[in-house]
C-alpha positions in Angstrom: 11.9 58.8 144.7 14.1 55.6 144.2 13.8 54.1 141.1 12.3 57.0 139.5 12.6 58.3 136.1 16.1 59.9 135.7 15.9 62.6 133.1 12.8 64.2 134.3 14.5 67.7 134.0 16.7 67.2 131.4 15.0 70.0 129.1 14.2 72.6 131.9 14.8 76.2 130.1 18.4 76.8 131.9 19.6 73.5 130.2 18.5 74.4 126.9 20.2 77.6 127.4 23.4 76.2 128.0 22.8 73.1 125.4 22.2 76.4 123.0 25.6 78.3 124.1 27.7 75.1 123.9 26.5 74.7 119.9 26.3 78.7 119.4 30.5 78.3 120.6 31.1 74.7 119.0 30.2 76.0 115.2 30.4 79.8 115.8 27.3 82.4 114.4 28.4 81.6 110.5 27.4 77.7 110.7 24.2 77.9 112.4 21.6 79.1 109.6 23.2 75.8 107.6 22.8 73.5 110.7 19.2 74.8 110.7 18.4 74.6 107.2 19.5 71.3 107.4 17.8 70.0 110.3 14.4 71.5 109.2 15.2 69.8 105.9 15.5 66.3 107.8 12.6 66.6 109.6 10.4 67.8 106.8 11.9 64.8 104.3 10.7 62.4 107.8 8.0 63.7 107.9 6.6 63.4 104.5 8.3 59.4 104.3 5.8 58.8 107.1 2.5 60.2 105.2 3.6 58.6 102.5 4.1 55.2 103.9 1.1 55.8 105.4 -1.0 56.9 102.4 0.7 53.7 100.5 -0.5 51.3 103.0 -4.1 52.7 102.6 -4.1 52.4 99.1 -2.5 48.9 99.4 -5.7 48.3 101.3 -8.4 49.7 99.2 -6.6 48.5 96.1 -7.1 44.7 98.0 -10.7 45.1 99.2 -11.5 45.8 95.5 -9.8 42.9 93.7 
């Protein structure tokens, strides 16, 4: 299909397999729990700046409809 969407298989299961491998050889067994850790930790800190934002919008919001 010309024009089509270009990485439509980019994350079949072989490719994550070999994306794995490559990081597995890049920072060896040792460095992996860190890089983890680390990632998780990212996401979860995202994660909770986007409720908050959220929950601070909707208080900005209830806090004007009572004034």
């Amino acid at each position: 299909m010309p024009g089509g969407f270009v990485l439509e298989g980019l994350l079949q299961p072989t490719h994550l397999i070999f994306i794995l491998l490559i990081v597995l050889i890049l920072f060896g067994p040792g460095k992996l729990p860190e890089l983890g850790k680390g990632l998780g930790k990212g996401i979860r800190e995202f994660k909770d700046a986007l409720r908050g934002g959220m929950n601070g919008s909707t208080e900005k919001k209830v806090e004007e409809k009572k004034d």
